[in-house]
Backbone bond lengths (Angstrom), bond angles and torsions (degrees), N, CA, C in turn:
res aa  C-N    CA-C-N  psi(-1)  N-CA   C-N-CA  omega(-1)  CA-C   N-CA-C  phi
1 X - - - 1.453 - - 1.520 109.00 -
2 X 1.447 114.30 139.88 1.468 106.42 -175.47 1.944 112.61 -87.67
3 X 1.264 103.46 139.30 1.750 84.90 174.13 1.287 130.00 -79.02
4 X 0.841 146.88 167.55 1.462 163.87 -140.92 1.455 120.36 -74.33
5 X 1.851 94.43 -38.62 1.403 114.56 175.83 1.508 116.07 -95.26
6 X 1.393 118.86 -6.91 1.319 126.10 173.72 2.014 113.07 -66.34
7 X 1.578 98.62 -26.75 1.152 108.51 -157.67 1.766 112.99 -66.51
8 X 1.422 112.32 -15.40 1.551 98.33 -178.38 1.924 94.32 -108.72
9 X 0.968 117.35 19.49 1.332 114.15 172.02 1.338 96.38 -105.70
10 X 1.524 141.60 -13.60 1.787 123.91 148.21 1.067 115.51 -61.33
11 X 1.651 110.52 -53.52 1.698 115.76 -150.96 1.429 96.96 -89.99
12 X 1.571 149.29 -0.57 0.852 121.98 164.26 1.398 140.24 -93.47
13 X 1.798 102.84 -0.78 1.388 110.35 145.69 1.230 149.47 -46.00
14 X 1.997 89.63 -38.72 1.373 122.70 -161.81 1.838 103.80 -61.90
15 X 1.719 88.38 -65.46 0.889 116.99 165.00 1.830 122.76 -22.99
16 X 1.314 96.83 -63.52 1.387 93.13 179.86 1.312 119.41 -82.38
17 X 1.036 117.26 -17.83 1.534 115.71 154.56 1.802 122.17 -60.64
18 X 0.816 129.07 -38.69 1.798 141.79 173.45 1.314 80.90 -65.53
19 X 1.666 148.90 -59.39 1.006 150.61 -156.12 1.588 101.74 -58.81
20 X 1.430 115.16 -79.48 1.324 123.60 179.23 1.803 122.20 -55.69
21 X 1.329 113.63 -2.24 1.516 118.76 174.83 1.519 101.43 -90.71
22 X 1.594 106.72 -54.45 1.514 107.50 172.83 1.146 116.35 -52.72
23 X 1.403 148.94 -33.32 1.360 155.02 -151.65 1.756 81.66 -84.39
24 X 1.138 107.12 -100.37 1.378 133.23 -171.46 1.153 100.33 -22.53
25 X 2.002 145.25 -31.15 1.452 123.34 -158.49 2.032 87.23 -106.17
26 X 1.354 104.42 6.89 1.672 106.37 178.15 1.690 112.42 -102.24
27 X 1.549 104.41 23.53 1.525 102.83 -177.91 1.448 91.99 -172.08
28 X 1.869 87.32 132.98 1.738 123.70 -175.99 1.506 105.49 74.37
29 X 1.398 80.71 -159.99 2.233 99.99 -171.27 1.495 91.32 -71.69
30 X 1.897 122.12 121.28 1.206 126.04 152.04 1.995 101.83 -92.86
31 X 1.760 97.20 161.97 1.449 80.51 177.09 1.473 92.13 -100.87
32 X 1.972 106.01 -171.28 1.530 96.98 -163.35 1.789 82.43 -121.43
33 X 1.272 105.58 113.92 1.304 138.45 -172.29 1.579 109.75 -80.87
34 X 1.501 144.29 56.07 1.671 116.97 -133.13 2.125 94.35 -72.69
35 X 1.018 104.37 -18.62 1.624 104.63 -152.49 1.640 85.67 -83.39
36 X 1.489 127.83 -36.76 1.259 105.69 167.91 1.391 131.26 -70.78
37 X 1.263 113.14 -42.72 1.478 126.34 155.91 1.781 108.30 -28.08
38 X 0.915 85.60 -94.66 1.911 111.46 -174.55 1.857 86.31 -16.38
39 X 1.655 118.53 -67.35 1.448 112.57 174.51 0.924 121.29 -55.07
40 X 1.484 124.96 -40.60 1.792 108.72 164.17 1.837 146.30 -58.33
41 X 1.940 82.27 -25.50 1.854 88.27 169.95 1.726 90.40 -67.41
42 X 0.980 122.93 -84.32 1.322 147.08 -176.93 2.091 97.27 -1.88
43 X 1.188 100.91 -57.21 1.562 103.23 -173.71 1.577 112.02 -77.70
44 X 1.341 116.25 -58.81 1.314 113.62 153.55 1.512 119.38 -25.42
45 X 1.187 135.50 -76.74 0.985 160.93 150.45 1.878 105.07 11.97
46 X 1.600 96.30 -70.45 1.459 130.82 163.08 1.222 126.68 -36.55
47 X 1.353 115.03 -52.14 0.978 135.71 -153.11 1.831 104.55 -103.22
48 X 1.468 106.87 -37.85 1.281 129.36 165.79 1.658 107.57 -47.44
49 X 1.638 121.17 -52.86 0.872 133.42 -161.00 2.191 100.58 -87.62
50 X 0.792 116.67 -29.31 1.514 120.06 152.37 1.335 128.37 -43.17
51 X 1.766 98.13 -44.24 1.193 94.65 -173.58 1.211 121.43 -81.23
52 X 1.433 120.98 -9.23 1.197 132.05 -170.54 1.707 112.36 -103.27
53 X 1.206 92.24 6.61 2.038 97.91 153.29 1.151 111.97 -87.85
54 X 1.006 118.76 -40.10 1.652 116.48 158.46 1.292 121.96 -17.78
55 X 1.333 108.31 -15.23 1.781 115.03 -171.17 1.500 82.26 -96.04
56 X 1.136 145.50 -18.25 1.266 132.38 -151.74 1.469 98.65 -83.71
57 X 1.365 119.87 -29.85 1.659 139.90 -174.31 1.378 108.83 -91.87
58 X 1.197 126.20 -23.48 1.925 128.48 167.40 1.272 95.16 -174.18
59 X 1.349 138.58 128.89 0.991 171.30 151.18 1.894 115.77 -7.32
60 X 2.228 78.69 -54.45 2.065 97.96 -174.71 1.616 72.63 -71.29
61 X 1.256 151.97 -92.22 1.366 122.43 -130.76 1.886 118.67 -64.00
62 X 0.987 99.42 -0.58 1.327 93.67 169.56 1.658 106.28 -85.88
63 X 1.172 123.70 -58.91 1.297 124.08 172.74 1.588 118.32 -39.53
64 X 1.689 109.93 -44.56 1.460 91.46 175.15 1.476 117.69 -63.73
65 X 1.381 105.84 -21.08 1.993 95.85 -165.30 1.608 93.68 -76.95
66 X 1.021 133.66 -24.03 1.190 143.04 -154.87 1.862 94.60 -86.21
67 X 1.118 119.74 -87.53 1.263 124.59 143.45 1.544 114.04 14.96
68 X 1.197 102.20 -72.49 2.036 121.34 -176.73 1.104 105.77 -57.42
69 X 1.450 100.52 -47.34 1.798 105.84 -165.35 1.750 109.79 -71.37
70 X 1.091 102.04 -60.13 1.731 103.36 168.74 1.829 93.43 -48.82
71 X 1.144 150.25 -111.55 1.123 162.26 -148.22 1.877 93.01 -20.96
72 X 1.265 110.02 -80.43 1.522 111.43 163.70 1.466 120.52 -16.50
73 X 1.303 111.64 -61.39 1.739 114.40 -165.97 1.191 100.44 -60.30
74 X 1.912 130.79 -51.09 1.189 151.87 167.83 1.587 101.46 -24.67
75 X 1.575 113.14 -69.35 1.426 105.24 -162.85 1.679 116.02 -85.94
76 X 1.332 119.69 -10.85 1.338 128.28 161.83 1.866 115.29 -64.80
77 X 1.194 104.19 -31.60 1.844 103.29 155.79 1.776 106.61 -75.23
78 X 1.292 125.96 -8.14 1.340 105.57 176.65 1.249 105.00 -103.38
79 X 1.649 120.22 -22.90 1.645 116.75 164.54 1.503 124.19 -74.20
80 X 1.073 121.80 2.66 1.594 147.41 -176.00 1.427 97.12 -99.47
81 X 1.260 131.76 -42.68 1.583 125.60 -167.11 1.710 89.98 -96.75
82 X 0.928 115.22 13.23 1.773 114.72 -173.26 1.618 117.48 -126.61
83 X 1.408 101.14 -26.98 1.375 108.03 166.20 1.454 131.91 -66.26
84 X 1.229 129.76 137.52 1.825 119.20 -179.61 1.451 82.22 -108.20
85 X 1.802 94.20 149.71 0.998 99.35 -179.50 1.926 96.86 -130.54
86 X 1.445 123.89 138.47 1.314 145.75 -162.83 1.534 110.39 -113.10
87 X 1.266 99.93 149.87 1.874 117.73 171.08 1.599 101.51 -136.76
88 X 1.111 102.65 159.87 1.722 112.85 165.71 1.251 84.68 -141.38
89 X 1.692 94.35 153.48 1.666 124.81 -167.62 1.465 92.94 -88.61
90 X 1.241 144.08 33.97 1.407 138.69 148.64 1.888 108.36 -112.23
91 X 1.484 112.35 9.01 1.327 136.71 174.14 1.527 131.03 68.29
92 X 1.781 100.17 26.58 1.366 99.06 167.05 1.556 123.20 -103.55
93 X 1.327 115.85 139.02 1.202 138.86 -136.38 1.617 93.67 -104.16
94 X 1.416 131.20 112.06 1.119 139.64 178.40 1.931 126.52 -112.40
95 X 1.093 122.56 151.37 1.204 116.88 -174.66 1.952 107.73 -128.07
96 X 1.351 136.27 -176.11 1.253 108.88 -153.42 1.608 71.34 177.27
97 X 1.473 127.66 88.19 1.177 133.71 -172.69 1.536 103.06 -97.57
98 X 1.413 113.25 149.56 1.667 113.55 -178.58 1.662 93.10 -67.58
99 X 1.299 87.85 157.94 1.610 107.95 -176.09 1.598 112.70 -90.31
100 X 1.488 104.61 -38.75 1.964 101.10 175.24 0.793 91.28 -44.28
101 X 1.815 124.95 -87.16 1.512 128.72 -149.44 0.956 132.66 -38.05
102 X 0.911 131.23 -27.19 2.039 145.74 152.31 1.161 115.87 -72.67
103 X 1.148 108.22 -61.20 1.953 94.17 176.12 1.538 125.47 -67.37
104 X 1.410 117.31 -19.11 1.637 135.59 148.54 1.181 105.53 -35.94
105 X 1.693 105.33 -83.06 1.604 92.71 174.28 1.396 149.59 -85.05
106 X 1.087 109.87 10.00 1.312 133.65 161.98 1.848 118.63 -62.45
107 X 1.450 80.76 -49.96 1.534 89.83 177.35 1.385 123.92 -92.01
108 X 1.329 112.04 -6.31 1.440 119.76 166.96 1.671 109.41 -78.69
109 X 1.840 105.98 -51.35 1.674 105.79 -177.58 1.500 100.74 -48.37
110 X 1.586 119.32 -63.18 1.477 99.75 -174.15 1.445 129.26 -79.58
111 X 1.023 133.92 -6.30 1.663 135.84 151.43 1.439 117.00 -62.20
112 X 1.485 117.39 -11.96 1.353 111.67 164.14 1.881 109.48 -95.41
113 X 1.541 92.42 -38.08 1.612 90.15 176.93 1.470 116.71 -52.61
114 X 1.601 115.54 -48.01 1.306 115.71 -165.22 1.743 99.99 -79.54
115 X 1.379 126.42 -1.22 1.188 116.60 -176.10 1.885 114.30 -74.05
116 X 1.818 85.44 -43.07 1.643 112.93 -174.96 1.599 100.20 -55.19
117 X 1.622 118.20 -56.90 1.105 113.75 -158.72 1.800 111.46 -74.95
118 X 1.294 112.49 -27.94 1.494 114.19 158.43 1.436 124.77 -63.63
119 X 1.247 126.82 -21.06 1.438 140.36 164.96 1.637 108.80 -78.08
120 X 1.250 107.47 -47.87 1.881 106.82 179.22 1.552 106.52 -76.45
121 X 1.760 127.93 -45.68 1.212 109.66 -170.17 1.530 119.10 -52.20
122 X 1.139 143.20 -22.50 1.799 105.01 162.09 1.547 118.13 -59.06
123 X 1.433 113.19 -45.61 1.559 106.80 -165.76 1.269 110.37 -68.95
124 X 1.605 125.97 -23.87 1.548 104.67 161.31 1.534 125.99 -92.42
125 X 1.816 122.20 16.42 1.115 137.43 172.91 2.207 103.86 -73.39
126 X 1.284 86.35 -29.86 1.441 104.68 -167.93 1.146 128.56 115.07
127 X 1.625 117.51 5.42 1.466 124.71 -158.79 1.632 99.35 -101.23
128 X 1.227 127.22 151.28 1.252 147.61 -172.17 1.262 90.43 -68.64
129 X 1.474 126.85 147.78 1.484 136.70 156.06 1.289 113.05 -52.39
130 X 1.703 116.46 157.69 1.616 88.33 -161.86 1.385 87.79 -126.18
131 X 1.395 122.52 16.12 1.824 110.23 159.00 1.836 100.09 -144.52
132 X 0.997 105.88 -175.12 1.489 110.40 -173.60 1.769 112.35 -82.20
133 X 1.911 101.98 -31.40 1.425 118.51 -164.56 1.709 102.32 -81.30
134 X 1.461 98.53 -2.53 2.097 105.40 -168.84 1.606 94.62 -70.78
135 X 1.428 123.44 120.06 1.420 127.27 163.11 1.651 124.27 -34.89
136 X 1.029 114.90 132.63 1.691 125.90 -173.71 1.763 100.26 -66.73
137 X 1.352 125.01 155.14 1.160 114.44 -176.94 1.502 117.79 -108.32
138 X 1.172 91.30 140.65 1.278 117.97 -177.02 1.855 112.66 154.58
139 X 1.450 110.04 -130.53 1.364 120.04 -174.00 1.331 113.84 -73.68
140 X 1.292 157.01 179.25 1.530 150.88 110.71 1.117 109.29 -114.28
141 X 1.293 115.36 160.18 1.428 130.93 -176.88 1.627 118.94 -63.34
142 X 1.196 101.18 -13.43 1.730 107.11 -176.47 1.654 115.75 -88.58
143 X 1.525 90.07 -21.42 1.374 102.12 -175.88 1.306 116.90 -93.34
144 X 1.539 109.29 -22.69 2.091 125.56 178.21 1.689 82.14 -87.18
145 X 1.144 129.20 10.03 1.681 102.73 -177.94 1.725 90.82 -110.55
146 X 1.619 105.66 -26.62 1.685 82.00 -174.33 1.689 98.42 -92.36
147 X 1.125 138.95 4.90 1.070 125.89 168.73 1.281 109.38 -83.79
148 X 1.155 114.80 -53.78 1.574 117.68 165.45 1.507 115.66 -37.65
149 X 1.372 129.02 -15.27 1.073 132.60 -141.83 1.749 84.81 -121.90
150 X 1.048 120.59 -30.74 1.232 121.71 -165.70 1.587 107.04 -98.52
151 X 1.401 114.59 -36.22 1.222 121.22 171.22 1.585 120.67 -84.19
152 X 0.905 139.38 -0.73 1.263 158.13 137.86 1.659 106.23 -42.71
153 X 1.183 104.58 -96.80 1.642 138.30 148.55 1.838 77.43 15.64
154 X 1.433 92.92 -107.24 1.494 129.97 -139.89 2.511 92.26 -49.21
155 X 1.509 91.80 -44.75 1.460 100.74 176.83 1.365 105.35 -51.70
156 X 1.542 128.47 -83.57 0.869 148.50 -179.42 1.737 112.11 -23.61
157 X 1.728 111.65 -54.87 1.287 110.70 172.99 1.254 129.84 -68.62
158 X 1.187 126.19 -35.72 1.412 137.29 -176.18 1.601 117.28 -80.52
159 X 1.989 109.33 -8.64 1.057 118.64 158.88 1.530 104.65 -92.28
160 X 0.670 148.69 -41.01 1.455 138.87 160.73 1.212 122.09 -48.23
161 X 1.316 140.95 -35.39 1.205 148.46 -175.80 1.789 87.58 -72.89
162 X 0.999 124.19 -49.72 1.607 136.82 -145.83 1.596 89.15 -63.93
163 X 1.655 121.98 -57.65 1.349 146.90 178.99 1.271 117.53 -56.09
164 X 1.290 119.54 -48.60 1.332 105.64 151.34 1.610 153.46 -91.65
165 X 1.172 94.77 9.51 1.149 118.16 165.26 1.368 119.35 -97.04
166 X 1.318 119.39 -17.41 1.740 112.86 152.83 1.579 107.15 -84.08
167 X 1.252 109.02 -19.90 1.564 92.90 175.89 1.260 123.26 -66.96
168 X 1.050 122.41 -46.79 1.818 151.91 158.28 1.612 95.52 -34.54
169 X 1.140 148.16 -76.19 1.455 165.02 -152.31 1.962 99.26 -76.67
170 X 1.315 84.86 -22.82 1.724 87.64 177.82 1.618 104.35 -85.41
171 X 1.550 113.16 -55.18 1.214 119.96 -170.08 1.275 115.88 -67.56
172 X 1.291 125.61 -21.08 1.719 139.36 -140.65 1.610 89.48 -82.09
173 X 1.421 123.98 -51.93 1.757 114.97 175.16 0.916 131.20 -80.66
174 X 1.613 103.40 27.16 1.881 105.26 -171.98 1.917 91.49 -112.23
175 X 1.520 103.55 -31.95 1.235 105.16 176.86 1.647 117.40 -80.28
């Protein structure tokens, strides 16, 4: 059985690995992958829809993911009007996503993650909360809003990318 304290010496590899994949696909020419894409709305998507059982357990965390997710879809039409999108005459199809918008949220998902887990490590150390106003553990609504916010985001864009890039592939032999 693993102990208790072993547990952020797995996940914080993990972690920083999801960290450094996200970083890296939010800067320069990505290519436009549709079959990976297509699986990423699809999981997002999934995962989006998880989060929003969360309402089933308090209501505010359903609203924040909900919240995120609209807010997300919102700013993935402003990373869509910001993105250039590229071809090379040997016919691979490239995309060239703004760089804030990813590292924004990149650095917001984990500045909220690492906030939660510095706020929860006493109560899962075993130690009593040490004021009355210290958050109960588990989810909060601020935190289902930036995930919501991120998964939105990430859905929302990669369906857009998907859309116009069959549009492009439609038009491309007429010109």
């Amino acid at each position: 059985m693993l102990a208790p304290a072993a547990i952020p010496f797995i996940v914080a590899p993990l972690m920083a690995f999801a960290v450094y994949r996200r970083v890296r696909g939010s800067f320069g020419r990505q290519p436009i992958r549709t079959k990976r894409m297509t699986a990423r709305v699809v999981i997002f998507a999934l995962v989006a829809c998880f989060a929003m059982l969360s309402g089933l357990q308090d209501i505010r965390l359903g609203e924040g993911a909900l919240g995120g997710i609209v807010l997300g879809s919102a700013l993935a039409l402003v990373g869509l009007r910001l993105t250039r999108f590229e071809s090379t005459p040997d016919g691979g199809d490239f995309y060239v996503p703004n760089p804030w918008i990813g590292a924004a949220l990149t650095a917001l998902l984990v500045g909220r993650m690492a906030w939660r887990f510095l706020v929860l490590a006493p109560v899962v150390e075993g130690a009593a909360p040490m004021a009355a106003h210290t958050p109960p553990p588990g989810n909060s609504p601020l935190t289902m809003l930036v995930v919501g916010l991120t998964l939105g985001y990430y859905a929302a864009y990669y369906a857009g990318i998907l859309l116009h890039h069959r549009r492009f592939k439609r038009l491309a032999p007429a010109v």
